[in-house]
KETOR-372579 format. One record per residue (C-alpha): residue in three letters; x, y, z; residue number from 1. Coordinates in nm, 4 decimals, always signed. Example, Ala and Ser with C-alpha at 12.3 -4.5 7.8 and 13.67 -1.06 7.14 Angstrom:
residues 2
{Ala, {+1.2300, -0.4500, +0.7800}, 1}
{Ser, {+1.3670, -0.1060, +0.7140}, 2}
***
This chain:
residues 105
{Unk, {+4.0806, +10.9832, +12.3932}, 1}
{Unk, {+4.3292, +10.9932, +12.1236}, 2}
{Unk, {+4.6071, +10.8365, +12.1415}, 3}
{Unk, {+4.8824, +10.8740, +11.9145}, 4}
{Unk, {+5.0494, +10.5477, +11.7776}, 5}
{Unk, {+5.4647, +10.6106, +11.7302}, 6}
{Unk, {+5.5488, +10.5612, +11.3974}, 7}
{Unk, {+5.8570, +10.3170, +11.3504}, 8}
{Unk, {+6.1452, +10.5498, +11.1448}, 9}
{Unk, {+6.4123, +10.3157, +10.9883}, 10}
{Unk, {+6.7843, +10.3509, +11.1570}, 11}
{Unk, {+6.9854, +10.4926, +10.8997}, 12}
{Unk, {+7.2931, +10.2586, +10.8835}, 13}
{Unk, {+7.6290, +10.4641, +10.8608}, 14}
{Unk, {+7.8648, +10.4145, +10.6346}, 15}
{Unk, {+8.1199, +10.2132, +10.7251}, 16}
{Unk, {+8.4837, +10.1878, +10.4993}, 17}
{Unk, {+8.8074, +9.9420, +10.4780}, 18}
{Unk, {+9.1058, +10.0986, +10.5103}, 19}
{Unk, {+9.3766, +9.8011, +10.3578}, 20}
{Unk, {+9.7276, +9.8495, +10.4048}, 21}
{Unk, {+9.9445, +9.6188, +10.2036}, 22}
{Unk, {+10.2472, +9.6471, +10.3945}, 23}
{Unk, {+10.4633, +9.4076, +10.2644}, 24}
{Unk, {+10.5047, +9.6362, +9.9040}, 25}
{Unk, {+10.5490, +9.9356, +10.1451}, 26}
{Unk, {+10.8997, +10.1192, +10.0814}, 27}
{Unk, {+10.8802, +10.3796, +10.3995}, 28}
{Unk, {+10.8562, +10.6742, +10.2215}, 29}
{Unk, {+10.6832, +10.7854, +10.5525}, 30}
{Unk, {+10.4672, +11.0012, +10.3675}, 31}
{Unk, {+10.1215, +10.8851, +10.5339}, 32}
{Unk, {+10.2712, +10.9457, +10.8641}, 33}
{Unk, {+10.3062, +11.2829, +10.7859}, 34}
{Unk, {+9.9855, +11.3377, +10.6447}, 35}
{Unk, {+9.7563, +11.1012, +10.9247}, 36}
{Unk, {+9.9856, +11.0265, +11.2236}, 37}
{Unk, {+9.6774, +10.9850, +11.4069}, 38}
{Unk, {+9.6409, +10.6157, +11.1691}, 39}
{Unk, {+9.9721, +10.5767, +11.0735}, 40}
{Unk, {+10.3375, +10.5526, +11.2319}, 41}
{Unk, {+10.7130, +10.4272, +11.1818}, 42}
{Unk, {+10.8127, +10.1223, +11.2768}, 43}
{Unk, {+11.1986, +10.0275, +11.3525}, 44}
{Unk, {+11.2118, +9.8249, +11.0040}, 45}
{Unk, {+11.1525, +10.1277, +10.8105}, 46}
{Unk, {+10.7813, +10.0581, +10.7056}, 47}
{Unk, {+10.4727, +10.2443, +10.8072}, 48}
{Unk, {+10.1653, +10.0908, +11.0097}, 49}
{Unk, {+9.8338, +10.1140, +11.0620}, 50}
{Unk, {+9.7820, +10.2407, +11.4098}, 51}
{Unk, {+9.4599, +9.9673, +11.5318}, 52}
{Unk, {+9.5075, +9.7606, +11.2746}, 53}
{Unk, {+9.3755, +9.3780, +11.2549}, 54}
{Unk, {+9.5373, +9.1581, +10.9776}, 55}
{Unk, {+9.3184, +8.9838, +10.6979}, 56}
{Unk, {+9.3815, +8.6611, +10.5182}, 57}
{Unk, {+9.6079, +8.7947, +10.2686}, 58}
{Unk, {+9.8123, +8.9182, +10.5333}, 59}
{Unk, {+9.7048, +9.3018, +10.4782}, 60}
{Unk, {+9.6449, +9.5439, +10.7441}, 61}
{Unk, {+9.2898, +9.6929, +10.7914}, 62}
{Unk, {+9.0835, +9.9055, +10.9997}, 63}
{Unk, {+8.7335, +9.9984, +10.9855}, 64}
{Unk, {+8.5919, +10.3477, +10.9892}, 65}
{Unk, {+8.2486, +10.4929, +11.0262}, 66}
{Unk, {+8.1586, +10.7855, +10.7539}, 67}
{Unk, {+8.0797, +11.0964, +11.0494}, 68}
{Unk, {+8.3852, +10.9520, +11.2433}, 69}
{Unk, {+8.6074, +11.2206, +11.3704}, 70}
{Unk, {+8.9681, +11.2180, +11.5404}, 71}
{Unk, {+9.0158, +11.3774, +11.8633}, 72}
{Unk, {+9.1441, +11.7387, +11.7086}, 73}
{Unk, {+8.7912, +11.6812, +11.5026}, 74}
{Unk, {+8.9442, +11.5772, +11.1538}, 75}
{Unk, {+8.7880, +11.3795, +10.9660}, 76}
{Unk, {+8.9200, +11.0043, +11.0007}, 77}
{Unk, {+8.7830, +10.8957, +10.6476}, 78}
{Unk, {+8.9739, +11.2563, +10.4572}, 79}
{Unk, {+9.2783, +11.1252, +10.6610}, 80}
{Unk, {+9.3370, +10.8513, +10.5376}, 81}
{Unk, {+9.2101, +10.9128, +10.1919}, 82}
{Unk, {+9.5178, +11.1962, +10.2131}, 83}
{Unk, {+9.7619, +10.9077, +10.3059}, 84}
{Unk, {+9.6281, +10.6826, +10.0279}, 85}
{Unk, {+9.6751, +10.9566, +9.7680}, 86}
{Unk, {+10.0235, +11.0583, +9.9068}, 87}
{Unk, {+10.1544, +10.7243, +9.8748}, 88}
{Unk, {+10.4614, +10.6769, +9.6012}, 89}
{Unk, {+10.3948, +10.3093, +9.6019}, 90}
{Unk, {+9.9996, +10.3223, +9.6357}, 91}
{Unk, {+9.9426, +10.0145, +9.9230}, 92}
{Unk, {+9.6859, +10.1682, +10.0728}, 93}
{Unk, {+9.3119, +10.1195, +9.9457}, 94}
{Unk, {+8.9920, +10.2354, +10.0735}, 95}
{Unk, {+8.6749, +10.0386, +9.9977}, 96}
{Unk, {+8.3310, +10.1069, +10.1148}, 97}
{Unk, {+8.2401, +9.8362, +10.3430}, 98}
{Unk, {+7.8718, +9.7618, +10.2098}, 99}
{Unk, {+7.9454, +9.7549, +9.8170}, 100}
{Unk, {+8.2557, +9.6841, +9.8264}, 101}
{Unk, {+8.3562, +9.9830, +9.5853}, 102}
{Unk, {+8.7296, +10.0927, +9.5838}, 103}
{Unk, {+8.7656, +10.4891, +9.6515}, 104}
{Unk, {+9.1529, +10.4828, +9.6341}, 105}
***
């Protein structure tokens, strides 16, 4: 009899990013709210937040996303917030990839 032995594939690790609000430079020019208002909405003081968020040691807002992650009209929740980074007047709002820690916006 021959039996065949499963060969062990490697998980291939998805790419995670950092999306870092720095809220306390934001002006509420509302413009990521109307780009993402799946991430991002108004509060009552007239600045924008990150829908989710947890808050770092430097007092930033973050949230974590996954590279294939999708919202649920099936946008992409990475090109979303990219759009809201680039939209920005005041630029607060940074994307890093988790693993190397490179800034994208």
């Amino acid at each position: 009899m021959n039996q065949s032995v499963p060969i062990s594939q490697p998980v291939k690790k998805e790419r995670k990013y950092r999306v870092v609000f720095d809220r306390k430079n934001c002006i509420g020019a509302a413009a990521c709210a109307a780009v993402a208002p799946e991430f991002w909405e108004m509060k009552d003081d007239g600045k924008a937040d990150l829908i989710g968020q947890k808050v770092d040691k430097a007092g930033n807002q973050f949230i974590i996303l996954t590279h294939g992650q999708l919202t649920p009209e099936l946008k992409s929740a990475l090109e979303l917030n990219k759009e809201a980074a680039e939209v920005c007047p005041v630029q607060v709002i940074h994307i890093y990839d988790e693993e190397t820690g490179e800034k994208l916006i």
